[in-house]
C-alpha positions in Angstrom: 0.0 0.0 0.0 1.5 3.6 -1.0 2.3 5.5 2.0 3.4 9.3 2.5 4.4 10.9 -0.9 3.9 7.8 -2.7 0.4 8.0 -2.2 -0.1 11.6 -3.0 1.8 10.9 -6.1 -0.1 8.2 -7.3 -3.5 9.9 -6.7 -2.1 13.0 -8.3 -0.9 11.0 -11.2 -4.2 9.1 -11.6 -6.0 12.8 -12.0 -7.3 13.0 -15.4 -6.7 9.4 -16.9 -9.1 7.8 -18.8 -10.5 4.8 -16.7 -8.0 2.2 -18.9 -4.8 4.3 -18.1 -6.4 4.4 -14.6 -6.6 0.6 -14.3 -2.9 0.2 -15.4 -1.5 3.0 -13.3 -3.1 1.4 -10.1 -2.3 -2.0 -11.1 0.9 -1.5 -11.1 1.6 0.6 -8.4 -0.1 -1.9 -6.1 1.0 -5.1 -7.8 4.7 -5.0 -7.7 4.6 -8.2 -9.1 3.4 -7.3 -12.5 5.6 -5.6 -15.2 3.8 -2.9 -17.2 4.0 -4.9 -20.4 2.2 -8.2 -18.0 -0.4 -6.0 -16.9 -1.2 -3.6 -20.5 -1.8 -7.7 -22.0 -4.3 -9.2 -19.1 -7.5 -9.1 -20.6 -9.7 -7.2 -19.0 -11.7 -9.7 -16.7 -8.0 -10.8 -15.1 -7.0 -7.1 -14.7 -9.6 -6.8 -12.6 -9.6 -9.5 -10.5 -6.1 -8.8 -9.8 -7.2 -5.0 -9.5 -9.7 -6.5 -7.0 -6.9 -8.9 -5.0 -5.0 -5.7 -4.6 -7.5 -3.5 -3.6 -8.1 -6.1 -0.8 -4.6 -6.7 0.5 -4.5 -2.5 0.9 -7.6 -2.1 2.6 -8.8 -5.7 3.5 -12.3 -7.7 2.5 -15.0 -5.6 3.6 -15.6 -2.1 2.3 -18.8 -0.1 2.3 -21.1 1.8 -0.5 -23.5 4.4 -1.2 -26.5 4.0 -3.8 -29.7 6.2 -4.2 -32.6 4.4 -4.9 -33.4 5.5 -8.5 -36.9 5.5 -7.6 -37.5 7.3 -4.8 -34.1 8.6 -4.1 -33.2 6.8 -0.6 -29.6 6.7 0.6 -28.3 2.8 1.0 -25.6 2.5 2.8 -24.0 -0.6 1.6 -22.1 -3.2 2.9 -19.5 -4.8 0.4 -17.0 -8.0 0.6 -14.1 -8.5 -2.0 -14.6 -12.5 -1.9 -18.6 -11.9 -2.4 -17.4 -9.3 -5.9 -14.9 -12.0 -6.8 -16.5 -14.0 -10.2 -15.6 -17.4 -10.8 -13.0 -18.1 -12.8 -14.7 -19.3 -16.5 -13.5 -22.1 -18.3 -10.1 -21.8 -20.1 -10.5 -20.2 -23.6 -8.2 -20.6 -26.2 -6.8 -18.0 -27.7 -9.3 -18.0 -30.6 -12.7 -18.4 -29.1 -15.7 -19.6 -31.6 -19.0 -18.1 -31.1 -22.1 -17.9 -33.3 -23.3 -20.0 -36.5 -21.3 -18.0 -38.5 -18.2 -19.9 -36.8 -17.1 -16.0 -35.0 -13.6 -16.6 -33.9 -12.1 -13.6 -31.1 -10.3 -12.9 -28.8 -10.2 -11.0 -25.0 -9.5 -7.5 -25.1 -6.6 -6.3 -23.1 -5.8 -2.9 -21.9 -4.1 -2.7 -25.0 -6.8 -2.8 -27.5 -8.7 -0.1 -25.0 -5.9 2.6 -25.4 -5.8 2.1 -29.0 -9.6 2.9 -29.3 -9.6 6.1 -26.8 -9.8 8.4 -29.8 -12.7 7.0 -30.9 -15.9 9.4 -30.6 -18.1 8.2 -28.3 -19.0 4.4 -26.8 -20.8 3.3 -29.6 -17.5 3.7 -32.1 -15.3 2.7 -29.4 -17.1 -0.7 -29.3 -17.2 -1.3 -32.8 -13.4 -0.5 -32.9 -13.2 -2.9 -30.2 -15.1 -5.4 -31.8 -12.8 -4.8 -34.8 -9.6 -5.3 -33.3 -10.6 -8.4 -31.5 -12.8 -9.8 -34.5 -10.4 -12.5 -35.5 -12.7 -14.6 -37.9 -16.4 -13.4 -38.9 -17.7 -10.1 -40.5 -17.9 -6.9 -38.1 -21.9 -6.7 -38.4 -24.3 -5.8 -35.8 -25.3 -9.4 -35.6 -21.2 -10.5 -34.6 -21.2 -7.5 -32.7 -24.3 -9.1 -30.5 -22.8 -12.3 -30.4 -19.0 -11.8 -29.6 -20.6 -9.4 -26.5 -22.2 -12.3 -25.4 -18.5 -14.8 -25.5 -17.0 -11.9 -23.9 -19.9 -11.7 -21.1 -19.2 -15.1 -20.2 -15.6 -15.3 -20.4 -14.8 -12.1 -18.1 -17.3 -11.7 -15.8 -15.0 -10.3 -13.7 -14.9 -7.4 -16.4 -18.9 -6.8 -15.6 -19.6 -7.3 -12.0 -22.7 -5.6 -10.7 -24.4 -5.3 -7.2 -28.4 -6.1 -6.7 -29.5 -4.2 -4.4 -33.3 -3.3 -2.9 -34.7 -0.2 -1.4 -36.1 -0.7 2.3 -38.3 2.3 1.8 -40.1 1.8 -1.4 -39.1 -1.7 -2.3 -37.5 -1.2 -5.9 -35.2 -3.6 -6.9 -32.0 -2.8 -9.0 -28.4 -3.6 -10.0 -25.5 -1.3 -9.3 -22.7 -1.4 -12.0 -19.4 -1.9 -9.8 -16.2 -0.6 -11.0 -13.0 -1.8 -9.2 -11.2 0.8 -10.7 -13.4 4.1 -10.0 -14.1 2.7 -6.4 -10.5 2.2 -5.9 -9.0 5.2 -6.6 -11.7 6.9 -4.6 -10.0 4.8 -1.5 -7.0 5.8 -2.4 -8.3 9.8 -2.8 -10.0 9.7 0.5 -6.6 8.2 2.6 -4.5 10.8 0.4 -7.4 13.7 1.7 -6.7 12.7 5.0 -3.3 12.6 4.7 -3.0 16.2 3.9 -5.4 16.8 6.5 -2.9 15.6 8.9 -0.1 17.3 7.0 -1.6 20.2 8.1 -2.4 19.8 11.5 1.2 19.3 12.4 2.8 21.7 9.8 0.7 24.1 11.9 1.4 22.9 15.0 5.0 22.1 14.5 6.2 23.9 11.7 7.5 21.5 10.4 7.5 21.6 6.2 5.8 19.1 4.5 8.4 16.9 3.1 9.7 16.2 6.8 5.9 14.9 7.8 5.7 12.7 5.0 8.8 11.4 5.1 7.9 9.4 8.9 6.7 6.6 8.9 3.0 6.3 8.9 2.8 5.3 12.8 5.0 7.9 14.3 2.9 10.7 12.3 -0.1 9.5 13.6 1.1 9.4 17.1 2.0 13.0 16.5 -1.7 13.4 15.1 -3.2 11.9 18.1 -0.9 13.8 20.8 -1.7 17.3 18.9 -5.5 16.2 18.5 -6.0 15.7 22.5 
């Protein structure tokens, strides 16, 4: 788990990104054990189950969520588990995975294939050039389009994990889309928030410049935080 600068850095650094430059950039801050080029060719339903692992080792299993009810606008609080989000792994794919009558043959978008369709203009185009680059056998129609969605539904669940969740006031049910990678980095923003927040409470108290309080280790600032806090 970053720590002092580290952590401000990587938030600072994450500012900005589209959501796949996001993915990688926490990936591999927080997996050490994955090179760049390992993580930019996971397809996308690995990267986020090992986005998901290292979300868990930094902050542990449990984790809780907000949700309005779309129909009557209730605040849930929500009570979350990484070993309840993790999908079973599907069956092993070859590389070339046949779907349809039309004998489809693809294959699993990586981070890769989602940077080279950024410039795209909007999702619909960025699918199709999705589909494209992935399209290994078959004809880029709406049809294939349909079908190679389906393949890739079912082998990367982890890619497309949702949350059903129902309102105690009004009793609407609904799913809640959850992204490992926009919840993470709003961990990560939060800690770094109240990280400055102590930064600032000793700076004042200490004068002590900034570099200095990040620089301890994270147990001897906070002891400092408690003592000026009592």
């Amino acid at each position: 788990m970053p720590e002092g600068r580290a952590l401000l850095e990587l938030c600072e650094a994450a500012r900005g990104l589209s959501p796949a430059r996001t993915a990688l950039l926490l990936l591999t801050a927080l997996d050490p054990s994955l090179d760049p080029a390992e993580a930019m060719a996971l397809d996308l339903g690995a990267r986020d189950a090992r986005l998901l692992e290292a979300r868990a080792r930094c902050f542990g299993d449990g984790f809780e969520a907000a949700a309005d009810c779309p129909a009557c606008g209730t605040r849930l609080d929500v009570a979350l588990s990484a070993r309840a989000l993790r999908q079973p792994e599907p069956p092993h794919l070859p590389p070339e995975t046949a779907n349809g009558p039309d004998d489809l043959a693809f294959r699993l978008p990586t981070s890769e294939d989602l940077l080279a369709v950024e410039a795209e203009r909007g999702p619909a185009a960025m699918k199709r050039a999705l589909l494209e680059r992935c399209l290994l056998h078959g004809e880029a129609s709406p049809a294939a389009e349909a079908l190679v969605s389906a393949g890739l539904e079912a082998a990367m669940p982890q890619s497309d994990v949702s949350v059903a969740l129902a309102c105690p006031d009004c009793g609407h049910d609904w799913e809640l889309p959850f992204d490992v990678t926009l919840f993470l980095l709003d961990e990560l923003e939060g800690r770094a928030g109240r990280l400055l927040a102590d930064v600032h409470l000793l700076a004042s108290a200490y004068h002590w410049e900034e570099a200095t309080i990040l620089d301890m280790p994270a147990s001897r600032r906070g002891r400092y935080v408690s003592m000026v806090s009592a």
